[in-house]
C-alpha positions as YAML, in Angstrom:
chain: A
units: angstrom
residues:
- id: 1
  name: UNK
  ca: [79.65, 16.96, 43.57]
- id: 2
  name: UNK
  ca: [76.35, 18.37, 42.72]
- id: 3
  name: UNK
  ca: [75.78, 22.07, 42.36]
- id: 4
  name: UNK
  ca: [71.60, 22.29, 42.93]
- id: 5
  name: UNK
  ca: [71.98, 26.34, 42.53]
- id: 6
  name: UNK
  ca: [70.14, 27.30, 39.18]
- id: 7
  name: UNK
  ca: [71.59, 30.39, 37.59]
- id: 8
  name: UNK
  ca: [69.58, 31.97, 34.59]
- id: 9
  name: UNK
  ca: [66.23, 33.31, 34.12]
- id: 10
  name: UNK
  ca: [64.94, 33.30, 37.16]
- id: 11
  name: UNK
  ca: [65.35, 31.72, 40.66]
- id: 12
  name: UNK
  ca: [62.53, 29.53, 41.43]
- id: 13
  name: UNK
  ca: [60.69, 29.28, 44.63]
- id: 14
  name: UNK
  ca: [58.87, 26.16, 46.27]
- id: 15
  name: UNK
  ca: [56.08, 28.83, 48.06]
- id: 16
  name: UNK
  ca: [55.54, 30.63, 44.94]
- id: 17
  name: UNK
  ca: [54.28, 27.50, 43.72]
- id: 18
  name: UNK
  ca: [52.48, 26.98, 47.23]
- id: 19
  name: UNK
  ca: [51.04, 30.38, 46.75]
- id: 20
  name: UNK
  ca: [50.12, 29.77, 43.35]
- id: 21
  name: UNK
  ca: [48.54, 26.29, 44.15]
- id: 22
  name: UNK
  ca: [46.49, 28.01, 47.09]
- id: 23
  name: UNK
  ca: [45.33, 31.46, 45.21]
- id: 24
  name: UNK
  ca: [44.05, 28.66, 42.52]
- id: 25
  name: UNK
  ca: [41.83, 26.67, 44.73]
- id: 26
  name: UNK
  ca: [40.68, 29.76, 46.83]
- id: 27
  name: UNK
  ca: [38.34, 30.29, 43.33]
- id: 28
  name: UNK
  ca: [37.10, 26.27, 43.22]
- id: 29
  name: UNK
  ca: [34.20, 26.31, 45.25]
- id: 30
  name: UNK
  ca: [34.45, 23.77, 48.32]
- id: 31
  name: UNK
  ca: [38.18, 23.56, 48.04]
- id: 32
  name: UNK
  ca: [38.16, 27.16, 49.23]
- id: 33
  name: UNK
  ca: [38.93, 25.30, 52.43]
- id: 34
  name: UNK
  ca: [42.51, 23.77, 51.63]
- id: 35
  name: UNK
  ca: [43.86, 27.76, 51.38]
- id: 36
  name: UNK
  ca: [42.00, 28.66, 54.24]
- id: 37
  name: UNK
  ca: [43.47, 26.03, 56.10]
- id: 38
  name: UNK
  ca: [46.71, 26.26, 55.19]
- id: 39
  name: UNK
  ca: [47.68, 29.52, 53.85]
- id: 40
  name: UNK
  ca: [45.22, 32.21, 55.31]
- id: 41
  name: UNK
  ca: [48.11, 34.28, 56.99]
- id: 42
  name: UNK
  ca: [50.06, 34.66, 53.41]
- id: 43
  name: UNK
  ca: [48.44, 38.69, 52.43]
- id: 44
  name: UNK
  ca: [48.10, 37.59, 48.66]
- id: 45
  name: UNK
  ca: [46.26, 33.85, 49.34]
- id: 46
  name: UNK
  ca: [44.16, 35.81, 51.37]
- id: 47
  name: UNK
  ca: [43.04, 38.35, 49.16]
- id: 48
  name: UNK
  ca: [42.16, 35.70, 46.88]
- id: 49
  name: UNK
  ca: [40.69, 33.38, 49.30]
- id: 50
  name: UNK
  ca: [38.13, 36.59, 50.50]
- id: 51
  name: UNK
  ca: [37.19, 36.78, 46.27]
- id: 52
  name: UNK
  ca: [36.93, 33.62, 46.42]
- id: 53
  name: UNK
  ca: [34.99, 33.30, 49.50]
- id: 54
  name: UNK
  ca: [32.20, 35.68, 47.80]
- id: 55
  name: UNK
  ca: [32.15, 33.63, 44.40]
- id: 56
  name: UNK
  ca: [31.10, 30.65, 46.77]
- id: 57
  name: UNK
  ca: [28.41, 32.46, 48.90]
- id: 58
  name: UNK
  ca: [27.38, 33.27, 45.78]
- id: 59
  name: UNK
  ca: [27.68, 29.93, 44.20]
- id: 60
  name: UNK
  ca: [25.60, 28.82, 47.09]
- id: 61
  name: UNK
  ca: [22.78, 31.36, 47.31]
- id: 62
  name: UNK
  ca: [22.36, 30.38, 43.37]
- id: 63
  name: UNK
  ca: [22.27, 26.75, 43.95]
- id: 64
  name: UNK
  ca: [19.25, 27.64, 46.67]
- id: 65
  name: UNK
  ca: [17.84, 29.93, 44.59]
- id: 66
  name: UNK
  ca: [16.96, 27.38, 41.35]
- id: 67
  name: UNK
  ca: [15.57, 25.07, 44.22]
- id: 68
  name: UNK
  ca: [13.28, 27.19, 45.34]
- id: 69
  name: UNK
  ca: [12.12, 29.73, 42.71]
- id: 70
  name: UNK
  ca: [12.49, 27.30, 39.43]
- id: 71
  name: UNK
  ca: [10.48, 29.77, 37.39]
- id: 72
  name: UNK
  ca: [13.38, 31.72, 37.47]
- id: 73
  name: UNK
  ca: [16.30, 29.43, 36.64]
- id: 74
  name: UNK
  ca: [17.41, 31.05, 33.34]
- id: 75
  name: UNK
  ca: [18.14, 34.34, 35.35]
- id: 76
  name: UNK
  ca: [20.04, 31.89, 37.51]
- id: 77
  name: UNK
  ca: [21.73, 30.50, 34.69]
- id: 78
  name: UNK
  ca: [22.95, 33.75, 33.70]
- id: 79
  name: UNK
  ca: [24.58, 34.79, 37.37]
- id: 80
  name: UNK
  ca: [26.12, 31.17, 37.04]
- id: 81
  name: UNK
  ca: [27.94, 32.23, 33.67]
- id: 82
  name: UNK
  ca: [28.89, 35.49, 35.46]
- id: 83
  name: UNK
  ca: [30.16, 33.71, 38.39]
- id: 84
  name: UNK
  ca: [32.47, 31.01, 35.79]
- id: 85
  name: UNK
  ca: [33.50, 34.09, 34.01]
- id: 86
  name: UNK
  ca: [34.70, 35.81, 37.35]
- id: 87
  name: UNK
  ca: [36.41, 32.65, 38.53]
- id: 88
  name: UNK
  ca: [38.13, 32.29, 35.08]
- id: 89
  name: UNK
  ca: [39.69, 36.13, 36.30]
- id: 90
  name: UNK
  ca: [40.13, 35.46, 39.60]
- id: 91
  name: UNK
  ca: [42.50, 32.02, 38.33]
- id: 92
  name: UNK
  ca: [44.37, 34.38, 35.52]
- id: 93
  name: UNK
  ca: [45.72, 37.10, 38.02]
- id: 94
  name: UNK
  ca: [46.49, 34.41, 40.42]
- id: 95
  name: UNK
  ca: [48.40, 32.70, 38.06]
- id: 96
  name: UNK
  ca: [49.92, 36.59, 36.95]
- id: 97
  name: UNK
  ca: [50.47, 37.20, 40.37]
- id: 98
  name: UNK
  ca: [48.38, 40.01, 40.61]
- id: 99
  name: UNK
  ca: [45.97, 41.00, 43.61]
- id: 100
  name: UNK
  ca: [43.18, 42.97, 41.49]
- id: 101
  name: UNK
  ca: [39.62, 43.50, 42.27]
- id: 102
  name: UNK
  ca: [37.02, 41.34, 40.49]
- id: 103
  name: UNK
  ca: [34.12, 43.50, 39.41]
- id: 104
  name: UNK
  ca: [31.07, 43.54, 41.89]
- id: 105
  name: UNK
  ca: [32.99, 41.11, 44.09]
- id: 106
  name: UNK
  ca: [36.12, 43.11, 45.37]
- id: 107
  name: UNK
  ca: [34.05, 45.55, 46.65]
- id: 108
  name: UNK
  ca: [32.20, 42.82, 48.81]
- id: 109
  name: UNK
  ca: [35.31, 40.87, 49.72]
- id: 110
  name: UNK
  ca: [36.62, 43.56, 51.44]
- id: 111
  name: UNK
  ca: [34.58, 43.32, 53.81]
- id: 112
  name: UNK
  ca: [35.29, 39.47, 54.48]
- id: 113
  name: UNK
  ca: [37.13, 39.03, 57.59]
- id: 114
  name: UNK
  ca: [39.48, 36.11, 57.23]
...
């Protein structure tokens, strides 16, 4: 008989990788939706998937933004590289399991209602 208990390090948990997998795609632009669909009532998906939400708006407003005002795409550039840099954070304290506040964002997610 098989004993499927693993004793050592640590136990490991299917949703932990579900919550992993969701906080992760809450920060990839249109897959945003995935988490929102299927995790939105676990508190630390959704405090990701509120960042995340912002980073997209965001995302969005810049993609306008170099379609209309063209003069000004190397300011637009620049928010882009902010944005990648914030979704690199957002990924890395997912991944750490920690809910902490991007800069400029958290303040704004907060106010997401999800």
């Amino acid at each position: 008989m098989e004993n499927h208990n693993h004793k050592g390090g640590g136990e490991h948990k299917p949703q932990d990788d579900n919550r992993t997998l969701m906080g992760i795609l809450s920060y990839l632009g249109i897959l945003i939706v995935i988490p929102f669909l299927v995790s939105k009532n676990d508190t630390f998906v959704k405090f990701h998937l509120k960042q995340g939400f912002v980073l997209f708006v965001i995302e969005i407003i810049v993609w306008l933004g170099m379609g209309i005002f063209w003069p000004l795409i190397p300011l637009f550039f620049l928010i882009n590289i902010g944005v990648v840099i914030l979704i690199i954070i957002g990924i890395l304290n997912v991944v750490n399991k920690r809910e902490k506040a991007l800069p400029v964002v958290g303040k704004f997610s907060r106010h997401v209602n999800i």
